[in-house]
C-alpha positions in Angstrom: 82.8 -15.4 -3.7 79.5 -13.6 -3.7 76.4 -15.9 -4.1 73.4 -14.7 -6.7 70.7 -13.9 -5.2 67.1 -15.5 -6.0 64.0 -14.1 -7.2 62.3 -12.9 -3.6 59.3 -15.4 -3.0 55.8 -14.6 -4.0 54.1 -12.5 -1.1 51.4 -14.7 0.2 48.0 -12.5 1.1 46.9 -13.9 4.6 42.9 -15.0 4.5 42.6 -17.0 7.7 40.1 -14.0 9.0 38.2 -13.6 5.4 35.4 -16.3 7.3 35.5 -13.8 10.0 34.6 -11.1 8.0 32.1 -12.4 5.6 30.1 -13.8 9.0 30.5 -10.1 10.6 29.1 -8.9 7.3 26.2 -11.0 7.2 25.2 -10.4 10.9 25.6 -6.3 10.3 22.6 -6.6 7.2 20.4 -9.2 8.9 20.4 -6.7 12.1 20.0 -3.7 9.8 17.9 -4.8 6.9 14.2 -3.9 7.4 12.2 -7.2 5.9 9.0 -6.0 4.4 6.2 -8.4 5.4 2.4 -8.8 4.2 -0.4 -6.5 6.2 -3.8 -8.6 6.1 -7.0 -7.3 7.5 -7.6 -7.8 11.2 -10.7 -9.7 11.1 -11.9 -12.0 14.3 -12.9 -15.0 12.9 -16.0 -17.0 13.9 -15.3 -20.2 16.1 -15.3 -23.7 13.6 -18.4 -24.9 14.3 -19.1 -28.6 14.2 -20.9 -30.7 11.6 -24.3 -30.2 13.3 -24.2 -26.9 13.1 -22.9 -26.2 9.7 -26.3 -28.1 8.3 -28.3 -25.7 10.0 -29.7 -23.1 7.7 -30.6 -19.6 8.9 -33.2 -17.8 8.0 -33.1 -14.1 7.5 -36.3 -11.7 6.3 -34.9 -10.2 3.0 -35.9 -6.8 4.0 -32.8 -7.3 6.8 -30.7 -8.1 4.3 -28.8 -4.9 2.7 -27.0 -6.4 -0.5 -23.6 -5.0 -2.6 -22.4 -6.4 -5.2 -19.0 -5.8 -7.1 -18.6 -7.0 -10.2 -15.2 -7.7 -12.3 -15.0 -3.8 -13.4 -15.2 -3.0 -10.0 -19.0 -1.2 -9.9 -21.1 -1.3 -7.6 -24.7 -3.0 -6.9 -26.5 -1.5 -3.9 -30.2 -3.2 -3.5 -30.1 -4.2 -7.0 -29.5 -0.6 -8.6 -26.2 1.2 -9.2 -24.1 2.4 -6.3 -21.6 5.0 -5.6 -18.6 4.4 -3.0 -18.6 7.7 -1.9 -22.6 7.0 -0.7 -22.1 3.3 0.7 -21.2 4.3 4.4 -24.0 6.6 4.1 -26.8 4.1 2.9 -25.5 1.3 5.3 -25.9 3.3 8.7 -30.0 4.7 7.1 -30.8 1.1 6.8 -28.9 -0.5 10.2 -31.0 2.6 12.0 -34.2 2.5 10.1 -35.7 0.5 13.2 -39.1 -0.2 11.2 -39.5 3.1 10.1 -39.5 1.8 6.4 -41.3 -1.8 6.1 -39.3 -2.5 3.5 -36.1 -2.2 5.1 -34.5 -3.7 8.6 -36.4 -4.5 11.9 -33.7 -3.2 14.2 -29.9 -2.8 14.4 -29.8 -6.7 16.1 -31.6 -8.3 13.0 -29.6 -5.9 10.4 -27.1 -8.1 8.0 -25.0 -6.1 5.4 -24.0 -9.1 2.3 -21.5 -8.4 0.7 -20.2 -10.5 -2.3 -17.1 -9.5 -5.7 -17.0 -11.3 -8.6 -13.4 -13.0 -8.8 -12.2 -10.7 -11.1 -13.1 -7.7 -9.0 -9.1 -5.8 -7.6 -8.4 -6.2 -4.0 -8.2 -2.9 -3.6 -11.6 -2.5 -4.5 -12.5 -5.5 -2.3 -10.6 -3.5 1.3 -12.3 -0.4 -0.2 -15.7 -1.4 0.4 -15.5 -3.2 3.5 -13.7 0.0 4.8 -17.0 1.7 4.1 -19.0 -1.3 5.5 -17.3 -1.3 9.1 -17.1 2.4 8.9 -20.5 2.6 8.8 -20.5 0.7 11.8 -17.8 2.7 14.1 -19.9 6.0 12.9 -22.9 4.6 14.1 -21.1 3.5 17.8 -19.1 6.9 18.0 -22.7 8.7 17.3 -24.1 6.1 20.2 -21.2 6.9 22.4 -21.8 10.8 21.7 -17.8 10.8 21.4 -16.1 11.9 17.8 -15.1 9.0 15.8 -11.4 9.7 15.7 -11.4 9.3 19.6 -13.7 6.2 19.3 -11.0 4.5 17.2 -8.2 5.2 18.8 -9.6 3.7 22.6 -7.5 1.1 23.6 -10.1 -1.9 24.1 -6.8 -3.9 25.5 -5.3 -2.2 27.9 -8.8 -1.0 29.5 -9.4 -4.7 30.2 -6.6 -4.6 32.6 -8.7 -1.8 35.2 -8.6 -3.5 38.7 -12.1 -2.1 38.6 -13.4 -4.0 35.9 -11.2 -7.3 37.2 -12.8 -7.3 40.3 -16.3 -7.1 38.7 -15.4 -10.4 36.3 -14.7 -12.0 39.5 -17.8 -11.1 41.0 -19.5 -12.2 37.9 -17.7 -15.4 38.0 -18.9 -16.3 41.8 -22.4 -15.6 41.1 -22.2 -17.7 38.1 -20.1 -20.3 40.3 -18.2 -21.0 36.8 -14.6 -19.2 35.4 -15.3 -16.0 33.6 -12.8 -14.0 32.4 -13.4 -10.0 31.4 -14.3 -10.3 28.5 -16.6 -13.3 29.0 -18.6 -10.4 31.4 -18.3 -7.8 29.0 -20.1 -10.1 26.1 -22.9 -10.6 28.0 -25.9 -9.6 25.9 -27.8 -8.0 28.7 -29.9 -6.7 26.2 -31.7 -9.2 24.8 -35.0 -10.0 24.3 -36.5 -11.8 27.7 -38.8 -13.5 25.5 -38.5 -17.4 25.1 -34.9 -16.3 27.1 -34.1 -19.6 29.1 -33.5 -19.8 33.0 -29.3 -19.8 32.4 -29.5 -16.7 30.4 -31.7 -14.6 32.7 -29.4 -16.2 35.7 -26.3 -14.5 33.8 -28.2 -10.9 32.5 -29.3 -10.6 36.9 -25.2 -11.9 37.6 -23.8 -9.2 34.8 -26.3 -6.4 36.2 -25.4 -7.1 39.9 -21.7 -7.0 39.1 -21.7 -4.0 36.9 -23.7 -2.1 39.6 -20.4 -3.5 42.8 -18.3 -0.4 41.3 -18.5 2.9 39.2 -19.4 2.4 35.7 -16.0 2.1 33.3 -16.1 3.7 29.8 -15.4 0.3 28.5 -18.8 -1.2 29.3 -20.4 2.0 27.5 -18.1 0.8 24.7 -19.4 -2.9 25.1 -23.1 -1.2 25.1 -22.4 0.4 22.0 -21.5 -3.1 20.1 -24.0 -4.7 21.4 -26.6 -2.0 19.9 -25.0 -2.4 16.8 -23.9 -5.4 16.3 -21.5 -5.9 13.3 -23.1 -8.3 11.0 -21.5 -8.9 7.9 -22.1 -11.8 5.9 -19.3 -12.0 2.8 -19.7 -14.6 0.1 -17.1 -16.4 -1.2 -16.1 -14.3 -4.7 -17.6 -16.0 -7.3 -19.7 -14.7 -11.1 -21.5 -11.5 -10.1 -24.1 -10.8 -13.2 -22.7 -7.5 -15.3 
């Protein structure tokens, strides 16, 4: 007798490896997935300071003072009159260099101080914008010091020069004549070129140790750059953005 035969069973779909797969999946876009991140500006910041020091108050001749001002429509107030962007960079580098020319303007690159203050309304954009022009002014003024083009002054490698054998050695000689660590650029921020007077016995000791050790080897490009930042010192004092007048 034949027997009936049954409704073949329900094909079963195998999904033991599905965990595998969605894992390999998510591995595959995490390695190729480009994550966009945030560019800030590269700005050094100052040191904190400590209590004493933040109640001391500086004082600074106006005439060394060069003021802009950006207000919430995003114009420009150069020494209380109306400025253009395009003549910022311009007007910054006259009045760092004006070296008492002008008695109304700065004493010397050293005591020059560029303010710089928005309004809170005023665009970011506008905001890089200007301190582009501000620190421009600056690298133009170093480049020009340098007597190198400005594209080639940007694109030196402050870094990787600090790691001369050269220029090693002469932190180390530094160091020993000081009798205290030093590292390079502890010797290459040595203001050699301040003014001697009221200078105290420590600083001369370390201009005469700098001097010595710059003279124990050939003279490095790097130094010159160091010479250039120390005669023209970037001082740029920004405000925290707050009501700028209309």
């Amino acid at each position: 007798m034949l027997k009936k035969k049954g409704r073949a069973a329900a094909q079963e779909i195998n999904a033991s490896s599905m965990a595998d797969i969605a894992f390999l999946l998510l591995i595959f876009f995490l390695v190729t997935t480009t994550i966009a991140s945030d560019k800030g500006l590269r700005i050094i910041l100052p040191p904190k300071r400590e209590k004493e020091q933040r109640d001391v108050v500086v004082e600074v001749n106006k005439k060394n003072v060069y003021t802009i001002l950006v207000n919430s429509r995003n114009q420009l107030l150069v020494e209380e009159e109306s400025g253009r962007m395009d003549a910022l960079r311009k007007g910054i580098k006259k009045f760092v260099t004006n070296n008492g020319k002008d008695p109304e303007s700065s004493d010397n690159p050293q005591e020059a101080v560029v303010s710089y203050k928005t309004d809170r309304a005023t665009q970011y954009k506008t905001y890089l914008r200007v301190l582009d022009e501000i620190k421009g002014a600056y690298n133009e003024l170093r480049a020009e010091f340098l007597k190198m083009p400005l594209d080639e002054y940007l694109k030196f490698n402050e870094k990787k020069a600090m790691d001369d054998p050269i220029l090693v050695k002469k932190a180390q000689n530094f160091a020993e004549a000081m009798q205290e660590p030093a590292s390079v650029r502890k010797y290459l921020n040595v203001n050699h070129k301040k003014d001697p007077k009221g200078m105290s016995d420590y600083e001369r000791k370390r201009i005469e140790a700098y001097k010595q050790a710059r003279a124990s080897a050939k003279e490095l490009f790097i130094e010159k750059y160091f010479d250039a930042k120390l005669e023209y010192p970037e001082r740029i004092s920004e405000a925290e953005p707050t009501k700028v007048e209309e």
